[in-house]
mmCIF file of the C-alpha atoms, coordinates in Angstrom:
data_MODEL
# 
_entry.id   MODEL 
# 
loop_
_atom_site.group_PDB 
_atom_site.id 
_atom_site.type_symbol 
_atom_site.label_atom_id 
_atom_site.label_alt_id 
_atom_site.label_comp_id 
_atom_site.label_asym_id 
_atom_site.label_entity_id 
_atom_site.label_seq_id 
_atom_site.pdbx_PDB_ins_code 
_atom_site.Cartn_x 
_atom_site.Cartn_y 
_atom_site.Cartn_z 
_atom_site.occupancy 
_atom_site.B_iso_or_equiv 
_atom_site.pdbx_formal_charge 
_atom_site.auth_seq_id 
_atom_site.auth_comp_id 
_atom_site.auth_asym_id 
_atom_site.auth_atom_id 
_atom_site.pdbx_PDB_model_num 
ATOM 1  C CA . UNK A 1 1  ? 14.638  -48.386 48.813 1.00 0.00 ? 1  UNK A CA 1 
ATOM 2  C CA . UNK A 1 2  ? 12.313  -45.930 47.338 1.00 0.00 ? 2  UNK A CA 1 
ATOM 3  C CA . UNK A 1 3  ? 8.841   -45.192 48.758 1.00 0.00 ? 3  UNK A CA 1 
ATOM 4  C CA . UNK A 1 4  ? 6.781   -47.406 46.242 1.00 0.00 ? 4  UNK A CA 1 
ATOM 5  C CA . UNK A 1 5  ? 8.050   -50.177 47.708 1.00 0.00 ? 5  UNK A CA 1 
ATOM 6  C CA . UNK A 1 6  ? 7.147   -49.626 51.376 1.00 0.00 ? 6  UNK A CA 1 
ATOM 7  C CA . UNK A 1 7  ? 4.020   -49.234 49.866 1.00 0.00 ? 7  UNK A CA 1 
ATOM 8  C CA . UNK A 1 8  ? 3.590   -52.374 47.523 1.00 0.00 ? 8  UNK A CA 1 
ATOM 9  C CA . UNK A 1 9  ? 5.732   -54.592 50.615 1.00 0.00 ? 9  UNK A CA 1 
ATOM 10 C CA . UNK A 1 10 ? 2.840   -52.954 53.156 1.00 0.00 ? 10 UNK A CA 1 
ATOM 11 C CA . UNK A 1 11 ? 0.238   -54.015 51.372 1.00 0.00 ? 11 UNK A CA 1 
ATOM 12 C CA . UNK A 1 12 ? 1.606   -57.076 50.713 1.00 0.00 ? 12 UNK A CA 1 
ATOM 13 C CA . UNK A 1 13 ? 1.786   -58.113 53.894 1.00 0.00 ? 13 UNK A CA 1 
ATOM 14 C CA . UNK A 1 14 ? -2.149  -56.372 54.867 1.00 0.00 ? 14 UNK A CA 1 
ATOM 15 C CA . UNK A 1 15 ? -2.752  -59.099 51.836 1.00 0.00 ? 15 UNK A CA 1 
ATOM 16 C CA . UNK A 1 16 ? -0.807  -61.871 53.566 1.00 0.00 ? 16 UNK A CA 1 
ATOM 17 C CA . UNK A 1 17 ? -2.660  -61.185 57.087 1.00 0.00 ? 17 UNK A CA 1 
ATOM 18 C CA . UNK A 1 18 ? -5.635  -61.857 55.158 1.00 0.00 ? 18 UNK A CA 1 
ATOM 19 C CA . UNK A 1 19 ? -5.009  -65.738 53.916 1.00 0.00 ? 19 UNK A CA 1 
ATOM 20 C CA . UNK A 1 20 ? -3.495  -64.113 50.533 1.00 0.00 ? 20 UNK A CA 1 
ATOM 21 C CA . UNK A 1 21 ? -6.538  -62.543 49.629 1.00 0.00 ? 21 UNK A CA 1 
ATOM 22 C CA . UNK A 1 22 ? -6.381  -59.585 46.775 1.00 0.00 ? 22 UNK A CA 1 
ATOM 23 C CA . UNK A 1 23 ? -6.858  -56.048 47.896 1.00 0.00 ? 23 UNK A CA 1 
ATOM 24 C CA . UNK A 1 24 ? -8.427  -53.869 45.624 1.00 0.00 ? 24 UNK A CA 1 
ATOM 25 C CA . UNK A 1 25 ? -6.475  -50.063 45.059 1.00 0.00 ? 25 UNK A CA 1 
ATOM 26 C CA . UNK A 1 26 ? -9.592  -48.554 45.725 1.00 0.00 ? 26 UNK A CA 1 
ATOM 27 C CA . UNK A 1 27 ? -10.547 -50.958 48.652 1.00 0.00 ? 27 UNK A CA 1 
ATOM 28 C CA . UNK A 1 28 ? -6.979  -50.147 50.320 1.00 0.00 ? 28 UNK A CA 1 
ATOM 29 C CA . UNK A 1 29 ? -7.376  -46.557 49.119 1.00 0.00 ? 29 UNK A CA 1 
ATOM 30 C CA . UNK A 1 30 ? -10.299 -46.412 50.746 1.00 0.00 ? 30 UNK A CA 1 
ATOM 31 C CA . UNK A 1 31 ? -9.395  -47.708 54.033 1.00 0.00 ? 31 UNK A CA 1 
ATOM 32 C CA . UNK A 1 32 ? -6.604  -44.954 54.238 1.00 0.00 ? 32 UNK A CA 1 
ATOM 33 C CA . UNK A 1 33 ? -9.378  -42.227 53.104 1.00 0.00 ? 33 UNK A CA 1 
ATOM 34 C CA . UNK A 1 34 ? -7.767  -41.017 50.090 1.00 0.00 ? 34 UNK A CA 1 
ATOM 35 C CA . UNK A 1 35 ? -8.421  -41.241 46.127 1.00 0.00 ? 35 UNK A CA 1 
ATOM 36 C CA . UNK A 1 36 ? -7.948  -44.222 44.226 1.00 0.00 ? 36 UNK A CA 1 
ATOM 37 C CA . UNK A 1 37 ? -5.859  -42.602 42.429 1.00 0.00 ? 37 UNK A CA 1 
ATOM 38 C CA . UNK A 1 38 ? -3.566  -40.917 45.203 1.00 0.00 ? 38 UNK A CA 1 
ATOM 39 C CA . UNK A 1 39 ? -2.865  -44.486 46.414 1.00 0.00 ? 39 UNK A CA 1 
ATOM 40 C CA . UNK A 1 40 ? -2.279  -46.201 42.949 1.00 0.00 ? 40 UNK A CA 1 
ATOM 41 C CA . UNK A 1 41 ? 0.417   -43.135 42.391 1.00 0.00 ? 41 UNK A CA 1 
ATOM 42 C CA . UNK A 1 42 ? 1.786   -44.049 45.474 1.00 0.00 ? 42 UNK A CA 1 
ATOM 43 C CA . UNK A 1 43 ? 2.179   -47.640 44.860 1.00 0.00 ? 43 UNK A CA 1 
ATOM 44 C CA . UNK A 1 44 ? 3.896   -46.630 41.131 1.00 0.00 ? 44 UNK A CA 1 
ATOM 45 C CA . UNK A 1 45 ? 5.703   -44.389 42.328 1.00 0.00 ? 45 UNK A CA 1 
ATOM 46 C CA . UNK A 1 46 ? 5.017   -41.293 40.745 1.00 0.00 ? 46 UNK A CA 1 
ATOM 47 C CA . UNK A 1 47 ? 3.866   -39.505 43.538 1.00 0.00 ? 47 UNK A CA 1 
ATOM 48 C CA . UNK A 1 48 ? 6.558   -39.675 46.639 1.00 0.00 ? 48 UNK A CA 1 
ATOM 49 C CA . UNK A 1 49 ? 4.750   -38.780 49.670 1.00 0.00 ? 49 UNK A CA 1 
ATOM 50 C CA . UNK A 1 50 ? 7.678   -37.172 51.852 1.00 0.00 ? 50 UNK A CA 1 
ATOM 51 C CA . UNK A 1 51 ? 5.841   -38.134 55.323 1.00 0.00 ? 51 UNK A CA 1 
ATOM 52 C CA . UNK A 1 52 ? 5.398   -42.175 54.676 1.00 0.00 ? 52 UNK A CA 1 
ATOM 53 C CA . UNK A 1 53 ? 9.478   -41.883 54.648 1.00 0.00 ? 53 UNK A CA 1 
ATOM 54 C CA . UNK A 1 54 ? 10.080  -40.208 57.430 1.00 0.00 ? 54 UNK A CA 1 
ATOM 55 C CA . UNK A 1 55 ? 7.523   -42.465 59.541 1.00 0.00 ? 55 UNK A CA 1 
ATOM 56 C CA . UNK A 1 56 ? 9.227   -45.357 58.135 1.00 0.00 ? 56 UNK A CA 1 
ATOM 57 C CA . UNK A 1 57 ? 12.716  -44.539 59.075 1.00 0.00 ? 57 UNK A CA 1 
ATOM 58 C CA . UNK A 1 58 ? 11.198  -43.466 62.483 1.00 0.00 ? 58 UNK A CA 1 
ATOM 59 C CA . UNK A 1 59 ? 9.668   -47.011 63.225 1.00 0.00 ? 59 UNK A CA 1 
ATOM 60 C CA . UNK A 1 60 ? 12.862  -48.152 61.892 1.00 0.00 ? 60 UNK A CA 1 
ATOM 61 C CA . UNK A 1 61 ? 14.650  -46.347 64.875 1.00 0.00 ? 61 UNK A CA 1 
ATOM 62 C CA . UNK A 1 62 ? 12.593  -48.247 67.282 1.00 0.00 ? 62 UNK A CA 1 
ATOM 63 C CA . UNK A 1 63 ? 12.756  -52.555 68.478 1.00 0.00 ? 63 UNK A CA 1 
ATOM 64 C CA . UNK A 1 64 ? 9.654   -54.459 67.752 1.00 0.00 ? 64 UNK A CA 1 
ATOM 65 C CA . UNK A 1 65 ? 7.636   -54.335 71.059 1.00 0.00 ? 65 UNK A CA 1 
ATOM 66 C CA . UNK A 1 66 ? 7.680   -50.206 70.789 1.00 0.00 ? 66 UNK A CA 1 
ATOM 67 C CA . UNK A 1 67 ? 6.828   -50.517 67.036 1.00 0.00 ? 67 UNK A CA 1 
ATOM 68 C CA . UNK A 1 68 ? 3.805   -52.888 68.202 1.00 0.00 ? 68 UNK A CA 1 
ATOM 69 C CA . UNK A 1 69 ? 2.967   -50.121 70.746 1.00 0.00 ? 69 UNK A CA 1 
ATOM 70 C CA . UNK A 1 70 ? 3.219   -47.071 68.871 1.00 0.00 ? 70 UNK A CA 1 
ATOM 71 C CA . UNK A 1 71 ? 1.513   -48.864 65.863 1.00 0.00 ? 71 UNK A CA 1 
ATOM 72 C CA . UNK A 1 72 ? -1.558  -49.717 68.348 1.00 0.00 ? 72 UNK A CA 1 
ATOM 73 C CA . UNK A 1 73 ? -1.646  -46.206 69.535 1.00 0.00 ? 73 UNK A CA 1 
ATOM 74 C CA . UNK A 1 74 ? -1.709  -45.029 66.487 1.00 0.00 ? 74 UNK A CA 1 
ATOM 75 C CA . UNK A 1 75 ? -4.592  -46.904 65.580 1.00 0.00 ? 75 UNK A CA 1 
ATOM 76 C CA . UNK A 1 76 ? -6.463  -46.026 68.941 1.00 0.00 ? 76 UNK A CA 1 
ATOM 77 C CA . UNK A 1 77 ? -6.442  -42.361 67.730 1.00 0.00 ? 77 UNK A CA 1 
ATOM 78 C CA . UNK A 1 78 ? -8.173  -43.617 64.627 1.00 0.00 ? 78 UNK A CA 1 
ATOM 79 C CA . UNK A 1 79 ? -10.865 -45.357 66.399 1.00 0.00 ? 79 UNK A CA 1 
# 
């Protein structure tokens, strides 16, 4: 699996959450507080950011309930 599709199946699913509707690259780009741009290379896959895999194969290491835990953590630092 390369890292351009974590990205398109993640916001996919932020999409799904929300009754199928479209999210814009720049509205999801925004939301993450980076360029446009950044994300859409991202999502193409011509920019590989080396930390989304490692995170990924991290939550990967972990059952669902942690994931849900460390996920709303995560957030909570955000907030």
């Amino acid at each position: 699996m390369q890292i351009n599709d974590l990205f398109n199946i993640l916001h996919n699913s932020i999409e799904s959450q929300n009754n199928g509707k479209k999210i814009s690259l720049k509205d999801m780009a925004q939301s993450l507080g980076i360029s446009m741009r950044t994300y859409q290379d991202w999502k193409l896959g011509r920019a590989k950011p080396q930390a989304a895999a490692a995170v990924i194969k991290m939550l990967g290491k972990l059952d669902d309930d942690e994931i849900i835990r460390a996920v709303r953590k995560i957030n909570k630092l955000e907030e």
